[in-house]
N, C-alpha and C positions, 0 to 999 in steps of 0.2 A: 575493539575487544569483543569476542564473542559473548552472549550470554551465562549465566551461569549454568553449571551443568554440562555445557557442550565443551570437550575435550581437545577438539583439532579446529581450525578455521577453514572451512573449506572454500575454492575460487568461487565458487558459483551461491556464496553466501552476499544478503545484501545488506546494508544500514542504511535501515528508513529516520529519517530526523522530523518526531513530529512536533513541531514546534506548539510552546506551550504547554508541551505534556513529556515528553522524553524520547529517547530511543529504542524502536526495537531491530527484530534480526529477521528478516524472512528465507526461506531456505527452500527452492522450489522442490524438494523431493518430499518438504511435510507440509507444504502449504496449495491450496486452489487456488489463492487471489489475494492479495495484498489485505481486502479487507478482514480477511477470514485469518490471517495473520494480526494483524492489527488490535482484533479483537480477543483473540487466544492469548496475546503479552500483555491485555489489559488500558488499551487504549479507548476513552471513550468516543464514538463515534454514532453518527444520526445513521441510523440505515432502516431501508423497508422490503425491497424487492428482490434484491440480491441479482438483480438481472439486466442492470443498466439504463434503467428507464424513468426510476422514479427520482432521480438527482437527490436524495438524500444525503449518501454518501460523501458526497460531492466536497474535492480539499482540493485548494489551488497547488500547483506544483510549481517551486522556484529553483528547483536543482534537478538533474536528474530526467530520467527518461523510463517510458512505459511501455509495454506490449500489451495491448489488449486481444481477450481470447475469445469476445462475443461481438455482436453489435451493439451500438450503445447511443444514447440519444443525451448528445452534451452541445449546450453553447459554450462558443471559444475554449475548444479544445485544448490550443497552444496555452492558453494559462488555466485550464483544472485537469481533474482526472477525476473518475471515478473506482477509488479500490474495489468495488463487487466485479469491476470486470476486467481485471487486468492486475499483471505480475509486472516487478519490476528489471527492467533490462539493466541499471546501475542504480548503484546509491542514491537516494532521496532526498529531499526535505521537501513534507507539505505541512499545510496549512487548512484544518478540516475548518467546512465552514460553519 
């Protein structure tokens, strides 16, 4: 179910599941990055550099897949992501650490 407010669902809309805390909606035409999403629906999350580096952000991912738009400095990729740098390619659920 879309958010409130938003009147059509469009394909290219995602649901992020963040466990712990609820769901939100990112929608790549109003968002830069998942975190910046995240943050705008009221999710609380540790961030510092917005740039991929300082692993703040840092939420493991157990659903779902990610595109990242910068370089990024992460151990074992395959289970976290960093939302400052990267949109999501399908539906989510993480787990901020």
């Amino acid at each position: 179910m879309p958010p409130t407010g938003v009147f059509f669902w469009e394909k290219s809309m995602k649901k992020i599941t963040v466990v712990n805390q609820f769901d939100i909606y990112f929608a790549p035409e109003d968002h830069k990055s998942l975190l910046e999403a995240m943050e705008e629906q009221g999710v609380r999350i540790s961030n510092m550099c917005h740039d991929g580096f300082c692993n703040q952000c840092r939420c493991e991912i157990t659903e779902g897949e990610v595109e990242y738009f910068q370089d990024i400095i992460l151990s074992e990729p395959e289970k976290y992501i960093l939302p400052c740098s990267c949109i999501p390619k399908t539906d989510l659920t993480v787990i901020p650490d």
